[in-house]
N, C-alpha and C positions, 0 to 999 in steps of 0.2 A: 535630670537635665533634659530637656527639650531638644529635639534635633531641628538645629539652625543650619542653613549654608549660608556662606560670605557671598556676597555680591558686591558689583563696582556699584558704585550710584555717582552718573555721570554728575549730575547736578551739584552734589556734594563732594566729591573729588575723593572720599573717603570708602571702604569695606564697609557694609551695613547687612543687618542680622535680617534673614530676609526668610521665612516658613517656608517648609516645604511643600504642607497644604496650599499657601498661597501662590506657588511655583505654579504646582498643581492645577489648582482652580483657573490661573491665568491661561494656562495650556485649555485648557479646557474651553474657556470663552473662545480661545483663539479659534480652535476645531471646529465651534458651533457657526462662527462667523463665516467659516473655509466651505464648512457644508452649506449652509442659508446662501452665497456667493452659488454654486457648483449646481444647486437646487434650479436657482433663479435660470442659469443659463442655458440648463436641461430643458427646462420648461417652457422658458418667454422667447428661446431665441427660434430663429428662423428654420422653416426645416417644412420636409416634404408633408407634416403632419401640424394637425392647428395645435396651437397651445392647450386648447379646451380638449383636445382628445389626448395630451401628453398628460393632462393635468389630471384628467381621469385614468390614465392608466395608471400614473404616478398612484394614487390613491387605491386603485385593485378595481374599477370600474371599467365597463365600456358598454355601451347600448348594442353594437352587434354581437350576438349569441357569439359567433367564433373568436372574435376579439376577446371577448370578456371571459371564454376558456383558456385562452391562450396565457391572458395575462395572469389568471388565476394561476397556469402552470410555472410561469416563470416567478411570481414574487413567491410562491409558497417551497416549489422543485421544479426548479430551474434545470437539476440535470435529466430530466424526465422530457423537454423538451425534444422533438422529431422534425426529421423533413415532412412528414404527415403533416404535422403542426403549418410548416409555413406554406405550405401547397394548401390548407384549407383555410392561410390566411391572402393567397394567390387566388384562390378562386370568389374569397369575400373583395375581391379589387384591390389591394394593397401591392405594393410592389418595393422590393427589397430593401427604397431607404424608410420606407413608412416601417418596416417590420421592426427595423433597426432603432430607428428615433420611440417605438414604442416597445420593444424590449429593455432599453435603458429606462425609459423615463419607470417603466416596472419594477427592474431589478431596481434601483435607483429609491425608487416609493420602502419596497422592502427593507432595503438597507438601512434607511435615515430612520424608518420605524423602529428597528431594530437600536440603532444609534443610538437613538434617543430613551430608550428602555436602560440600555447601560448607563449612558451619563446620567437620567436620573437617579440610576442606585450610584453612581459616583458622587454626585452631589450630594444623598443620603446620607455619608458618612461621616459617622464623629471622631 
């Protein structure tokens, strides 16, 4: 016997036999939508820092040497980060909200990699 849960189906007024892989997989869609949404607004929206140096931190890049350490700390050990760290991202010109919009948009980069590793072994499954 297959494991079914009832659900309503507005349309049809009636309990219909609905998978729980397909429960699943909808959840799923739903998360990926929630993150691509969350992704976008990290990235394109307005902030003390351009898109294009979000989009590269996002990623694990940055063309200044102390940047591109920094961000390497937070996406890989993050709890390894210092005030050392943001005092040598003070003296590379950055100031508090830039540190900030590029610590997310890092950790952030991290995460959706990570995300996205599980949901494809989620998807994987038979």
């Amino acid at each position: 016997m297959s494991a079914r849960a009832l659900t309503r189906c507005p349309s049809m007024g009636d309990a219909v036999a609905v998978s729980p892989r397909r429960v699943a997989a909808n959840r799923l869609d739903g998360l990926r939508g929630d993150v691509d949404r969350l992704v976008a607004a990290i990235l394109e929206g307005r902030g003390a820092t351009s898109p294009q140096d979000r989009r590269a931190a996002f990623a694990g890049r940055a063309d200044d040497p102390a940047i591109a350490r920094y961000v390497d700390v937070v996406r890989r050990q993050a709890y390894r980060v210092t005030g050392e760290d943001h005092e040598r991202l003070h003296e590379a010109g950055l100031d508090d909200d830039a540190i900030f919009e590029l610590t997310v948009a890092a950790a952030l980069g991290a995460a959706v990699q990570r995300l996205r590793v599980g949901l494809s072994l989620a998807d994987g499954e038979s």
